[in-house]
N, C-alpha and C positions, 0 to 999 in steps of 0.2 A: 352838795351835802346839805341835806334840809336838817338835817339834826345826829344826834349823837347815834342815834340807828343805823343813821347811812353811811358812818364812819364806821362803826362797828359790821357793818356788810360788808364795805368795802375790804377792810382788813382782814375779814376772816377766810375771805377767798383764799389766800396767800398760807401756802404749808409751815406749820407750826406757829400760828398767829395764836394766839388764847385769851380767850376773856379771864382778866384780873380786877387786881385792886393796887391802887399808888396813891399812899396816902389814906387812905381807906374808901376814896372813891373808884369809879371805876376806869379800867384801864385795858387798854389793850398791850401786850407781851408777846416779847418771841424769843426764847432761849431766857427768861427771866428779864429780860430788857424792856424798857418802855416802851413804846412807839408812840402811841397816843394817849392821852387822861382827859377826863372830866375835871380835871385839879385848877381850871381858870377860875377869873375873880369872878366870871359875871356868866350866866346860863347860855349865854349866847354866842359862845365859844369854845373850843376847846383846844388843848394842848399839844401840840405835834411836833417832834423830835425834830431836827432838821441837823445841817451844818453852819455854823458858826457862820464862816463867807458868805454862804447860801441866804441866811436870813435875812441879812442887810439888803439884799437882792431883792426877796418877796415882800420886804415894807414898802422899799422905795419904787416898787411899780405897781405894788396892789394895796397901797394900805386899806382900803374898803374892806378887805380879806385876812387881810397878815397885821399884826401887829403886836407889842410885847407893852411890861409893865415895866418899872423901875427892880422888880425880883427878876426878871428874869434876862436882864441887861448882864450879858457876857456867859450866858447860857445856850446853849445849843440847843435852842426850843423856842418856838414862836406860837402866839396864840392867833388861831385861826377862826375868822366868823363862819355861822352857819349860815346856808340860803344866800348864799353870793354867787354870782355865775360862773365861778371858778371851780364846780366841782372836778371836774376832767384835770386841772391843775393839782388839786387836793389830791387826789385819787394816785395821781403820779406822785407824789411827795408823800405818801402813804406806802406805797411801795417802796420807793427810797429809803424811808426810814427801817422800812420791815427788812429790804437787803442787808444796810450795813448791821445788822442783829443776828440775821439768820445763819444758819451753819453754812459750808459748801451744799452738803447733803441736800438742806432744806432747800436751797436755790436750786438745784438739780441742773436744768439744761437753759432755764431762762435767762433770756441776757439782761444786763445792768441796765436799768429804767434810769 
């Protein structure tokens, strides 16, 4: 993921993903839910949903990649750098996110990423 584009590609592939606003920046939604924002401290990341367990996991093996602020400590959301070689990881955790949001409907026949 070289920038908030390729985040925004990635997510839109995925049924019922929709460009928003959170915060008044931009965001990517699915059923009214977050998934992703623009809403970090610094341009050079952005904001991605996760699981609370989950997080503590992608600091402590990627922090080049994952990392959080003192806000967002006991949050279900980690901020993720752009242009780190983890996009295929990103991309996975992008659909993770987009799952636990979407309806049955929306997931159809795809199995849990």
């Amino acid at each position: 993921m070289r920038d908030w584009d390729d985040v925004v590609q990635a997510a839109m592939a995925l049924p019922g993903a929709e460009l928003a606003t959170h915060y008044g920046k931009p965001s990517i939604k699915v059923r009214g839910k977050t998934v992703a924002g623009t809403t970090a401290v610094d341009d050079d990341s952005f904001v991605l949903h996760v699981a609370q367990d989950e997080k503590a996991a992608l600091i402590a093996t990627d922090p080049d990649t994952f990392w959080q602020t003192p806000h967002y400590d006991g949050w279900p959301a980690v901020l993720v750098r752009y242009a780190t070689p983890a996009s295929d990881r990103i991309a996975l955790l992008i659909e993770r996110a987009w799952w636990d949001r979407a309806s049955g409907a929306q997931r159809g026949d795809r199995p849990r990423p």
